[in-house]
MOPAC internal coordinates of N, CA, C and O (Angstrom, degrees):
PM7 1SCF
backbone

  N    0.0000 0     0.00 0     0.00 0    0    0    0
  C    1.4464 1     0.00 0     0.00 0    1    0    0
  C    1.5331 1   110.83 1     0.00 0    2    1    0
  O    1.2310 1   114.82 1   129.59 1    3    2    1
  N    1.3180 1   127.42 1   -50.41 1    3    2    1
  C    1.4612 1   143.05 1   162.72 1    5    3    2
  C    1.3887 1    92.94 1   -26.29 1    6    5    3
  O    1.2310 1   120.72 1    98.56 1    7    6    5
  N    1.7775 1   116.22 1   -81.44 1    7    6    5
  C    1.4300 1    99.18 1  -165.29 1    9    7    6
  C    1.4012 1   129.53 1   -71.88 1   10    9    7
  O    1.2310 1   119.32 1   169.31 1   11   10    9
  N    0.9738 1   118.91 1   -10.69 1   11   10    9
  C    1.8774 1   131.46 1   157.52 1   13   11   10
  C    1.5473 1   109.56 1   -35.89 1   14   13   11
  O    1.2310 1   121.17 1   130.32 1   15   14   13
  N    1.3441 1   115.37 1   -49.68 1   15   14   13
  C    2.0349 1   137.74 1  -153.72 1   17   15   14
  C    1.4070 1    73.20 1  -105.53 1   18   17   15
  O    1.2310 1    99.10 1   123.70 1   19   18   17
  N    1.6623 1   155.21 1   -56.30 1   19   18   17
  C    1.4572 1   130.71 1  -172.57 1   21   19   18
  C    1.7327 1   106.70 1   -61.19 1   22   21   19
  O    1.2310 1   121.38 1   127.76 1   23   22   21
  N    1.5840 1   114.97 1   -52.24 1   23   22   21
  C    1.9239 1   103.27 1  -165.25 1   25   23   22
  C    1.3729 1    83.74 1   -68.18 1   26   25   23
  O    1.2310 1   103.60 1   108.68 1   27   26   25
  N    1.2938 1   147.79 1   -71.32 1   27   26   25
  C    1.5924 1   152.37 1  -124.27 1   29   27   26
  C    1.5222 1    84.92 1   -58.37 1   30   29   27
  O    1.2310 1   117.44 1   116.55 1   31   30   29
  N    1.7754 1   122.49 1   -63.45 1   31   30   29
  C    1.1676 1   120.41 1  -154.16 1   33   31   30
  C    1.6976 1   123.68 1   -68.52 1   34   33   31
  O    1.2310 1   138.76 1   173.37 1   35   34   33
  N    1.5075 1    81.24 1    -6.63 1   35   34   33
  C    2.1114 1    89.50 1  -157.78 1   37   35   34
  C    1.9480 1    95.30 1   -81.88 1   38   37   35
  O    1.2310 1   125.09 1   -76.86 1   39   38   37
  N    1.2551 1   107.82 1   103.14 1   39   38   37
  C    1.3486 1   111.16 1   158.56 1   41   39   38
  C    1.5165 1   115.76 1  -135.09 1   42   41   39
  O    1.2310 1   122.80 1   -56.15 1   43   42   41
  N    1.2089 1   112.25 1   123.85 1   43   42   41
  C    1.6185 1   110.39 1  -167.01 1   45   43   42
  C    1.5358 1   115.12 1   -80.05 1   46   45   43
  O    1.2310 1   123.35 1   -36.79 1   47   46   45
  N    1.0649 1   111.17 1   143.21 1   47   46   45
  C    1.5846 1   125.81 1  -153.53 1   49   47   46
  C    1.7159 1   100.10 1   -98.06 1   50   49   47
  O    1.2310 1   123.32 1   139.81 1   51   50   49
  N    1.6020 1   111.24 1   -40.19 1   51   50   49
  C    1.7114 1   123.26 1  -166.37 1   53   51   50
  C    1.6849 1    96.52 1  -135.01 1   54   53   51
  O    1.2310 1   134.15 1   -20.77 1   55   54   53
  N    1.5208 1    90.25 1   159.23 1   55   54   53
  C    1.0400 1    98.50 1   163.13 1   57   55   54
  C    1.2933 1   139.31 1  -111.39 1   58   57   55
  O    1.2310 1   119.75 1   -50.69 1   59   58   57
  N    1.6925 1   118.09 1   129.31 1   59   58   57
  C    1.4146 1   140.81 1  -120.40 1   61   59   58
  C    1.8454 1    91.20 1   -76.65 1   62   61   59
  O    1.2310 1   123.02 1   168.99 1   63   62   61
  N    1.7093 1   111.81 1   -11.01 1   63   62   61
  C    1.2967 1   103.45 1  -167.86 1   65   63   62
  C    1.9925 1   112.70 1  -111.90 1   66   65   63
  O    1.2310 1   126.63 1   167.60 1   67   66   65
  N    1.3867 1   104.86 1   -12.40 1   67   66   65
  C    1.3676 1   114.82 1  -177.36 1   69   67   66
  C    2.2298 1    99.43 1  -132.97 1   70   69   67
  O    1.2310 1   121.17 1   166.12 1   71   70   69
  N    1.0661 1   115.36 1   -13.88 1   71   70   69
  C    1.3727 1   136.12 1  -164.64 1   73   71   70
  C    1.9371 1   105.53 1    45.66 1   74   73   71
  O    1.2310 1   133.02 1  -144.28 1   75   74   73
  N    1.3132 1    92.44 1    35.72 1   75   74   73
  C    1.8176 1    96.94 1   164.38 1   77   75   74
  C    1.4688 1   117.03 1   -60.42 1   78   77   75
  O    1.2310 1   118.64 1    -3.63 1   79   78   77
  N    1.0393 1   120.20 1   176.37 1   79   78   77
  C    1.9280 1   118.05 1   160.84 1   81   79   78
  C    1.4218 1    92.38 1   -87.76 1   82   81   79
  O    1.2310 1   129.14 1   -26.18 1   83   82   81
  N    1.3061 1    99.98 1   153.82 1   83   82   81
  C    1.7771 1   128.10 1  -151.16 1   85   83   82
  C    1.8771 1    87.06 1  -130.90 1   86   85   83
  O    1.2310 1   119.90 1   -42.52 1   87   86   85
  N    1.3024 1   117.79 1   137.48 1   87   86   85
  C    1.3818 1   135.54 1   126.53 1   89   87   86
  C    1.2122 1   148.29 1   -35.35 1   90   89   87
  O    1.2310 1   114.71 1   -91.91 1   91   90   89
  N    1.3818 1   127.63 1    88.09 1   91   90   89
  C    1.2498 1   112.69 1  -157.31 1   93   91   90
  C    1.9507 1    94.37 1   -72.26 1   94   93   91
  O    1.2310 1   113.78 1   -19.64 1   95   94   93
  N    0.7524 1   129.38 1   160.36 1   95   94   93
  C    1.5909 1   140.92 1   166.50 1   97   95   94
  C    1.6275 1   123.64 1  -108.06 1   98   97   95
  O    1.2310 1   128.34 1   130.88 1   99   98   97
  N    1.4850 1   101.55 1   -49.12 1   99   98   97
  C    1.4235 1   122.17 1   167.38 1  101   99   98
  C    1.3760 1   112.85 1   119.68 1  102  101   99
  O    1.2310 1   108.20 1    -0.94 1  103  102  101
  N    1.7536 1   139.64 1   179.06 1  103  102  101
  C    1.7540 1   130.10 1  -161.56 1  105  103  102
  C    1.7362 1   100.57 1    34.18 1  106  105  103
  O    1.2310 1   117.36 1  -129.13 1  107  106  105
  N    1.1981 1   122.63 1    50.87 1  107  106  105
  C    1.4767 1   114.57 1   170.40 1  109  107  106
  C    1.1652 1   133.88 1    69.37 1  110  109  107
  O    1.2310 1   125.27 1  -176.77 1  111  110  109
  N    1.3587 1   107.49 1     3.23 1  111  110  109
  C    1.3467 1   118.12 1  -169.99 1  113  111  110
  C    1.7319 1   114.34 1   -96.32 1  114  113  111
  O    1.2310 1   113.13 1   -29.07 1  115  114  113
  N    1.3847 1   130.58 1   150.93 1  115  114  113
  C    1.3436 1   113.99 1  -174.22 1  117  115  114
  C    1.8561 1    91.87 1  -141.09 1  118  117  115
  O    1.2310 1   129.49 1   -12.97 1  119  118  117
  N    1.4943 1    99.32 1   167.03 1  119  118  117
  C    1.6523 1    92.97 1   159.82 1  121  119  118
  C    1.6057 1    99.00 1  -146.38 1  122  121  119
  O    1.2310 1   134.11 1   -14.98 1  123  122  121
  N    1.6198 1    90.33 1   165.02 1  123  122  121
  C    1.5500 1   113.73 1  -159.04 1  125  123  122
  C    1.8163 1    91.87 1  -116.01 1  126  125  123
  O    1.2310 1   126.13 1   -81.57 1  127  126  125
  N    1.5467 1   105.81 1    98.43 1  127  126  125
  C    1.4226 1   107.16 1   166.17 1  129  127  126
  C    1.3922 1   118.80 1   -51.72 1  130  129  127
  O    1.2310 1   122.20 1   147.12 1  131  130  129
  N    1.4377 1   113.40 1   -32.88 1  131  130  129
  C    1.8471 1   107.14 1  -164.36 1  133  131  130
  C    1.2339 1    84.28 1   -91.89 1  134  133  131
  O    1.2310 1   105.67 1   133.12 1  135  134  133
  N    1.2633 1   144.18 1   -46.88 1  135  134  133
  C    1.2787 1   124.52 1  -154.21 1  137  135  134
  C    1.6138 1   104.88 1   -87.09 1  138  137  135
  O    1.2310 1   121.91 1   149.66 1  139  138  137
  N    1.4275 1   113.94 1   -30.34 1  139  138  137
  C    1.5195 1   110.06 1  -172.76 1  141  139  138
  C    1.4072 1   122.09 1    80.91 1  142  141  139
  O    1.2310 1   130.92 1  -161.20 1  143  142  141
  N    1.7633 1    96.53 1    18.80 1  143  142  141
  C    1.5986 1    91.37 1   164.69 1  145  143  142
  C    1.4400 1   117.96 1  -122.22 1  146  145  143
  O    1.2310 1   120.99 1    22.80 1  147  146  145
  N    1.8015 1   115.71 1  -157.20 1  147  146  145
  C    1.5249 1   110.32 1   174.82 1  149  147  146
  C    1.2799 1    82.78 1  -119.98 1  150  149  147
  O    1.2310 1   129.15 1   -10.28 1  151  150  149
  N    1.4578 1    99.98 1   169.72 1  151  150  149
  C    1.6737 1   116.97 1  -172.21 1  153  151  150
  C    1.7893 1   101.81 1  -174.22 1  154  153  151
  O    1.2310 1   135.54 1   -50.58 1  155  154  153
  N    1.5786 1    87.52 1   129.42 1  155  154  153
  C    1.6957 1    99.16 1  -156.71 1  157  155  154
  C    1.9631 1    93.11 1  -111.47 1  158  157  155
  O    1.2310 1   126.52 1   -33.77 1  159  158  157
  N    1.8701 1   105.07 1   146.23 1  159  158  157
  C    1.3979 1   113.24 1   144.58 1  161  159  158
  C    1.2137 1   148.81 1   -60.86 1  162  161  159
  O    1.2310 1   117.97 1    17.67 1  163  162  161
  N    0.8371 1   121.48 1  -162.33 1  163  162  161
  C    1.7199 1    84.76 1   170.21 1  165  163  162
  C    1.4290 1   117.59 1  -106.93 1  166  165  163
  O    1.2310 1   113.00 1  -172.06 1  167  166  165
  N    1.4993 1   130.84 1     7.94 1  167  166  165
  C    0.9531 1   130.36 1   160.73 1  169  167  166
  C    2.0373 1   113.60 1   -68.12 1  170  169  167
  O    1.2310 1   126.83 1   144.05 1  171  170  169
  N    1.5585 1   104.46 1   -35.95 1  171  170  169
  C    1.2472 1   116.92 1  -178.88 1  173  171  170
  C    1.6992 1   104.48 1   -70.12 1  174  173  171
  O    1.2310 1   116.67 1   143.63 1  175  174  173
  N    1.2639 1   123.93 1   -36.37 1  175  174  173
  C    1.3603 1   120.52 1   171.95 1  177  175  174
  C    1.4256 1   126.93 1   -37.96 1  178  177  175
  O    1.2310 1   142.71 1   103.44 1  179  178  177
  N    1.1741 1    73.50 1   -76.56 1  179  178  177
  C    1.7183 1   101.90 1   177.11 1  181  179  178
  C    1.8295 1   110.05 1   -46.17 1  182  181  179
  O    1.2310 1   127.92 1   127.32 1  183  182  181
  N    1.5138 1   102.36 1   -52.68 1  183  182  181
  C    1.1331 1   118.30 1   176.47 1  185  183  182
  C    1.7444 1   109.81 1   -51.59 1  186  185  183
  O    1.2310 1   116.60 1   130.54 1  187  186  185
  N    1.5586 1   124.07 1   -49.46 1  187  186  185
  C    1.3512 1   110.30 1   164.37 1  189  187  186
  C    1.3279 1   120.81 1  -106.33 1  190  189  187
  O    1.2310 1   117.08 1  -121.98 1  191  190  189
  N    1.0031 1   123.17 1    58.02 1  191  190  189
  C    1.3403 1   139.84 1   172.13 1  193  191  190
  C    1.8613 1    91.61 1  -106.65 1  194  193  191
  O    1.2310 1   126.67 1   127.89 1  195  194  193
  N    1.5543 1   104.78 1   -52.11 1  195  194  193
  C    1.5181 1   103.29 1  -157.10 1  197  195  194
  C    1.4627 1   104.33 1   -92.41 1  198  197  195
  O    1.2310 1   118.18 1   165.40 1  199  198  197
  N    0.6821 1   121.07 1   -14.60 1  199  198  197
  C    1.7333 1   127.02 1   162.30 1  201  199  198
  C    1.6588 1   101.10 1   -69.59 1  202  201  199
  O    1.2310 1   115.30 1   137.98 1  203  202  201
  N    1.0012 1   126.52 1   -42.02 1  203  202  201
  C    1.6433 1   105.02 1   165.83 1  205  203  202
  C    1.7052 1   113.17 1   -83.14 1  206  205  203
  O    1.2310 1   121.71 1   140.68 1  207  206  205
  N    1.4641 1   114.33 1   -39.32 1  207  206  205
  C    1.5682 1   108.45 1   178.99 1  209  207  206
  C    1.6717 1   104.63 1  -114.84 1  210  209  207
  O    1.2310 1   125.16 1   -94.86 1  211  210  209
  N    1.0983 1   107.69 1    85.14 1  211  210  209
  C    1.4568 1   124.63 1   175.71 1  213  211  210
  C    1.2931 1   100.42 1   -47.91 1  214  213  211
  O    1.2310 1   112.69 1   100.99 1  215  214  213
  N    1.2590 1   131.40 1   -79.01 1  215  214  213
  C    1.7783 1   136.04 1  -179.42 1  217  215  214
  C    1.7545 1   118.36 1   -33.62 1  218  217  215
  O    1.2310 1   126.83 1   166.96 1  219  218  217
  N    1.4549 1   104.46 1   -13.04 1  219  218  217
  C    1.5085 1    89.45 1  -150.52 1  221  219  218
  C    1.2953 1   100.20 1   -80.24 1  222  221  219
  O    1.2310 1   123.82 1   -21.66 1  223  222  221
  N    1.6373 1   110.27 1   158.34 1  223  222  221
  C    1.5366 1   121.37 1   163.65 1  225  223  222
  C    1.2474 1   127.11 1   -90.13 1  226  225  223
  O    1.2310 1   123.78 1    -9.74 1  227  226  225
  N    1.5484 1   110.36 1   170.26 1  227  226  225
  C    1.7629 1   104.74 1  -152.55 1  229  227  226
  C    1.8674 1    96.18 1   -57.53 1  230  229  227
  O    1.2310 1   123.33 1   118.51 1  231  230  229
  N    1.3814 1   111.21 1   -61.49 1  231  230  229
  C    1.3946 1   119.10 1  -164.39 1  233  231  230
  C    2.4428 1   105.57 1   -37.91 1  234  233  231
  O    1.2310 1   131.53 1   123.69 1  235  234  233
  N    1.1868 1    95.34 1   -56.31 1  235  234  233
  C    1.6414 1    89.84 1   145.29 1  237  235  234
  C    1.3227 1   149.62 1   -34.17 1  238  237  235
  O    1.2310 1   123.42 1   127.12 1  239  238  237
  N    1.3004 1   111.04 1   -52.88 1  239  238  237
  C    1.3060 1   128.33 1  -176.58 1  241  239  238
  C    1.6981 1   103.05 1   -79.54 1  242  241  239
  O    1.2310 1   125.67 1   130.07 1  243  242  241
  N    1.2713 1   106.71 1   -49.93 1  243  242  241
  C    1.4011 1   125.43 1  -179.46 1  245  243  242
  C    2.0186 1    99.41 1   -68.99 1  246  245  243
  O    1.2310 1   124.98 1   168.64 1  247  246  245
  N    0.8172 1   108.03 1   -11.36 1  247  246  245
  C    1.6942 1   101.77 1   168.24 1  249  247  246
  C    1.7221 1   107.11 1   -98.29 1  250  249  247
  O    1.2310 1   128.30 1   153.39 1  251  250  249
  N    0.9125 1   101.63 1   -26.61 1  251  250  249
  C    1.7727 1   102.61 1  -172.06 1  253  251  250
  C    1.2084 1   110.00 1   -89.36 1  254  253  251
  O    1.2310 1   117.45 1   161.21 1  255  254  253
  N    1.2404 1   122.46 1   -18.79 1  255  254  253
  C    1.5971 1   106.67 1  -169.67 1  257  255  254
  C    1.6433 1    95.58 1  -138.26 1  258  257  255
  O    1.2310 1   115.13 1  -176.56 1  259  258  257
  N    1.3937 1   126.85 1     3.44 1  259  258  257
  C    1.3831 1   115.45 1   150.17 1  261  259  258
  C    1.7815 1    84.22 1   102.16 1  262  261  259
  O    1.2310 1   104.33 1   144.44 1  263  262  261
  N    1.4460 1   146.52 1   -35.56 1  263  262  261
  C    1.2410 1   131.18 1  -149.23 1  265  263  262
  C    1.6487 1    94.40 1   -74.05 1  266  265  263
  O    1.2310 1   126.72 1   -10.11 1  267  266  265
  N    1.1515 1   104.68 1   169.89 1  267  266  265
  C    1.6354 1   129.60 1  -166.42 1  269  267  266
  C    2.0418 1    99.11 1   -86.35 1  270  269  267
  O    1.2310 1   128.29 1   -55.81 1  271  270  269
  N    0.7274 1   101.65 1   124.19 1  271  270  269
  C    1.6422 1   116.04 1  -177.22 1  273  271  270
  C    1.8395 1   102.66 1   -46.37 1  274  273  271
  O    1.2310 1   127.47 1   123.34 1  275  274  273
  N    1.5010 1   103.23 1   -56.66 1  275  274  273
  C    1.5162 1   108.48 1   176.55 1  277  275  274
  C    2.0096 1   110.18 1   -43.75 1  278  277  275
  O    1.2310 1   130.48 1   130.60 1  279  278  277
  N    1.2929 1    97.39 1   -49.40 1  279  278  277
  C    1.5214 1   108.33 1  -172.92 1  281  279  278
  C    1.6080 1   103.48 1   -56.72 1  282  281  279
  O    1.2310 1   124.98 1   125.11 1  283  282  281
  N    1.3752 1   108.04 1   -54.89 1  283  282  281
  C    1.7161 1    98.02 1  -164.23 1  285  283  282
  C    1.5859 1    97.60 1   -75.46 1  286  285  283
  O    1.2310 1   112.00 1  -173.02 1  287  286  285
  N    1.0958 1   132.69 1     6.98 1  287  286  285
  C    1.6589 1   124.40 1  -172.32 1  289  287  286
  C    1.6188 1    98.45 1   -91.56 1  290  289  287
  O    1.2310 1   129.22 1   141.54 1  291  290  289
  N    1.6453 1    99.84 1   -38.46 1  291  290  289
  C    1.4298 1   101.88 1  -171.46 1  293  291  290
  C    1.6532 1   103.05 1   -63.25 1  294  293  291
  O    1.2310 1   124.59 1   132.02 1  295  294  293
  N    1.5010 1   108.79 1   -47.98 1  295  294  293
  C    1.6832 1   117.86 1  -167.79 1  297  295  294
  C    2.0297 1    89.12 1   -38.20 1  298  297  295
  O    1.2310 1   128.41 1   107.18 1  299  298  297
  N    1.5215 1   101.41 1   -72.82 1  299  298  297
  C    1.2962 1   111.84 1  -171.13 1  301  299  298
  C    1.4241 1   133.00 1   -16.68 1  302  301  299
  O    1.2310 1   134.29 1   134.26 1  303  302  301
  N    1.8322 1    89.97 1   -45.74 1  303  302  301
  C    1.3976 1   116.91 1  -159.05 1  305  303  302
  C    1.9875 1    99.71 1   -96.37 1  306  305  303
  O    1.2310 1   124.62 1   174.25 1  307  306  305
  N    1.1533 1   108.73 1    -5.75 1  307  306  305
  C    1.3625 1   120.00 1   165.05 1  309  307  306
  C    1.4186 1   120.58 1  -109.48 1  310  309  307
  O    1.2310 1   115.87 1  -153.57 1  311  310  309
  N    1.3800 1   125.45 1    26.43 1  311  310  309
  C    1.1042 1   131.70 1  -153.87 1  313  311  310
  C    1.2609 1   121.18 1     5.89 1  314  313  311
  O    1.2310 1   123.72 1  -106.99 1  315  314  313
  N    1.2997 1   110.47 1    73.01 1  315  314  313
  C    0.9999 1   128.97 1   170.37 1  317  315  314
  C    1.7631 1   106.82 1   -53.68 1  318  317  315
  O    1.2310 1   136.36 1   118.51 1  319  318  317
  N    1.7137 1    85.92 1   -61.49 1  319  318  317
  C    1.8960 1    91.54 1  -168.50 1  321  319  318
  C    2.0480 1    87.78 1  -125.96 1  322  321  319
  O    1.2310 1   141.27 1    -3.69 1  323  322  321
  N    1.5522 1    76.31 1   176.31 1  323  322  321
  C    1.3504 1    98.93 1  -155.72 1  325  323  322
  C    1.5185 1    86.91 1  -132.32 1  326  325  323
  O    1.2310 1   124.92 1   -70.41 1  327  326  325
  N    1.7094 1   108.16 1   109.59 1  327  326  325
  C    1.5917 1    97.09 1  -176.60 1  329  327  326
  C    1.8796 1    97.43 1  -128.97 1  330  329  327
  O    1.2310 1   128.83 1   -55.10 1  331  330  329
  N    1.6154 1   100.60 1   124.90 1  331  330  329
  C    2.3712 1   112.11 1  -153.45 1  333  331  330
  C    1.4379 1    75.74 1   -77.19 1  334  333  331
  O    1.2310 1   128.72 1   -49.38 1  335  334  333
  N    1.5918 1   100.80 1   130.62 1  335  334  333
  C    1.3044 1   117.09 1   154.95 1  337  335  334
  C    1.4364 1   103.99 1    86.85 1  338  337  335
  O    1.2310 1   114.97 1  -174.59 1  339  338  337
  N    0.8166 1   127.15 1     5.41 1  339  338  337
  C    1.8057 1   128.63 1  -176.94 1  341  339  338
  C    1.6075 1   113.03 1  -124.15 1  342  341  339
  O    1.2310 1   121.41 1   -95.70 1  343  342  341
  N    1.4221 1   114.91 1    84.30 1  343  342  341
  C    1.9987 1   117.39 1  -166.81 1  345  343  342
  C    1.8173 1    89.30 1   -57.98 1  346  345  343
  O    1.2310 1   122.19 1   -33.05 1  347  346  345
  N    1.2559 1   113.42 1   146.95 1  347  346  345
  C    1.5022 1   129.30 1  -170.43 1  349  347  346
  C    1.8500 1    88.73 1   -74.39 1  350  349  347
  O    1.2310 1   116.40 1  -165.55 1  351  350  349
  N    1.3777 1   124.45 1    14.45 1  351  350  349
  C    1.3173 1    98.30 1   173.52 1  353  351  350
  C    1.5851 1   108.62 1  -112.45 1  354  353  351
  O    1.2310 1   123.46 1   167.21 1  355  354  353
  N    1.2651 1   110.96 1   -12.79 1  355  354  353
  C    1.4372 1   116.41 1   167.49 1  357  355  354
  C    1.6539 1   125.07 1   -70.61 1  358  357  355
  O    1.2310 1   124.29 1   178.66 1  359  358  357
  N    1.5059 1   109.37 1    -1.34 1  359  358  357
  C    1.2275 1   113.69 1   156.35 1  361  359  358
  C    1.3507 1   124.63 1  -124.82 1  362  361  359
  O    1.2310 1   120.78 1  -115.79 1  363  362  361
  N    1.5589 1   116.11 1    64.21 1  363  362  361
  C    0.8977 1   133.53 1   176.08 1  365  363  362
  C    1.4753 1    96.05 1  -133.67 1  366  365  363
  O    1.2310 1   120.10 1   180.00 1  367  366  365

């Protein structure tokens, strides 16, 4: 339940690279008017991490984009994402 109230709650307010107010966009994604970039939560990480490496497993995913292994299991386990051809137990 804890980590349910941690992903649900995590929406970033500034941005982590100029600490401007940020855009929410939506799927985790935000943009930074002063800086002129995008900048993801960690649901959005994860989220484009696997849109370029569809196959990958959590311990992977969880190396590339820094999120906590527990977190992306939960996303998983809440269907979060929907990964064709990959049973949610092969990325565990």
């Amino acid at each position: 339940m804890e980590l349910d109230r941690m992903i649900s709650d995590v929406k970033l307010k500034a941005c982590p690279e100029c600490g401007h107010t940020i855009d929410y966009k939506g799927l985790g994604e935000y943009f930074c008017r002063t800086c002129d970039k995008t900048v993801y939560d960690d649901y959005g990480k994860v989220r484009h991490f696997l849109e370029e490496y569809p196959g990958a497993t959590v311990l992977q995913i969880s190396q590339a984009t820094g999120v906590d292994k527990a977190k992306i299991r939960h996303m998983v386990d809440q269907d979060k994402f929907v990964i064709n051809g990959h049973p949610r137990d092969s990325l565990m």
